[in-house]
C-alpha positions as CSV (number, residue, x, y, z in Angstrom):
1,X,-19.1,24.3,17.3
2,X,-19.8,23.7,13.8
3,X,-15.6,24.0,13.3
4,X,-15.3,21.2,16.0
5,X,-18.1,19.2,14.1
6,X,-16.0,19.6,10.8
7,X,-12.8,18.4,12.5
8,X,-14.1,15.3,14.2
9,X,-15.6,14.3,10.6
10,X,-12.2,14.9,9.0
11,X,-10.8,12.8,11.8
12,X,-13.7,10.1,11.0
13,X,-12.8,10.2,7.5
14,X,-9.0,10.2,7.9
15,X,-8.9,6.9,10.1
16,X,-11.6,5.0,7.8
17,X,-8.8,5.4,4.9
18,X,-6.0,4.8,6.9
19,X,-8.0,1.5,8.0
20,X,-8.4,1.0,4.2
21,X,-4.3,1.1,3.2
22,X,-3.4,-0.6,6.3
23,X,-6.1,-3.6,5.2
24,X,-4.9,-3.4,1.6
25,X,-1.5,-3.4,2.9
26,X,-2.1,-6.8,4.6
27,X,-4.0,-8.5,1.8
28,X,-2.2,-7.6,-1.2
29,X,1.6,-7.7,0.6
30,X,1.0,-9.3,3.6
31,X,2.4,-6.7,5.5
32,X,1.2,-5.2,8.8
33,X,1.7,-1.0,9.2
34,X,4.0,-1.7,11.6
35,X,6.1,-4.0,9.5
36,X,5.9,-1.3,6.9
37,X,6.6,2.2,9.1
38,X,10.2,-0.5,10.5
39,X,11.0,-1.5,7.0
40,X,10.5,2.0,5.2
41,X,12.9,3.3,3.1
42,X,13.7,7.4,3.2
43,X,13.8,9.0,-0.3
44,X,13.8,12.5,-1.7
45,X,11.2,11.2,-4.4
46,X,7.8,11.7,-3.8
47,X,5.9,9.3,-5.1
48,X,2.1,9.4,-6.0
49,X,-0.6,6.8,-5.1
50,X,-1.0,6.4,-9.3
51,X,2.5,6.2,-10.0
52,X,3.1,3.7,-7.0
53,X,0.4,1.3,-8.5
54,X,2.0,2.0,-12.0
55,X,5.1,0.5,-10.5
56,X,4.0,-2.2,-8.7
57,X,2.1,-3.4,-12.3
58,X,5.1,-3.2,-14.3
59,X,6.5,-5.4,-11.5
60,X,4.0,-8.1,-11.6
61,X,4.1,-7.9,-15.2
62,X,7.4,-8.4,-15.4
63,X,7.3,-11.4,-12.9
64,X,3.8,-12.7,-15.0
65,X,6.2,-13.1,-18.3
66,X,8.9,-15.3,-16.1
67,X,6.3,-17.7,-16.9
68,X,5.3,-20.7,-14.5
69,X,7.4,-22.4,-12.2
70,X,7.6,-26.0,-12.0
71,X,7.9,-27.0,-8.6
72,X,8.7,-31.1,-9.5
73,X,12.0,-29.9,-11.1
74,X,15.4,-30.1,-9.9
């Protein structure tokens, strides 16, 4: 019983997170999970949630020092 209980609050825990990434997901990238699972990419590299985010700054920073875009232009 009390390994059943354990389980079911693993499970609990596991889909609250899950709903988490899959929200973050959507906000941040405006991506869906299923968009994501059809566009992933395989790789040998495994890649860590802190080195992900490391990457994904460096990005914006690099896109932040493009400067601003003047949309009037031609």
């Amino acid at each position: 019983m009390i390994k059943k209980y354990r389980f079911v609050r693993h499970h609990r825990k596991a889909d609250a997170s899950l709903e988490a990434m899959v929200g973050y997901m959507l906000e941040e990238y405006g991506v869906t999970y299923s968009e994501a699972v059809k566009n992933k990419v395989d790789t040998d590299e495994e890649y860590t949630s802190f080195t992900l985010k490391k990457m994904i700054n460096n990005q914006k920073n690099l896109i932040k020092e493009l400067g601003n875009v003047n949309i009037g232009s031609y």
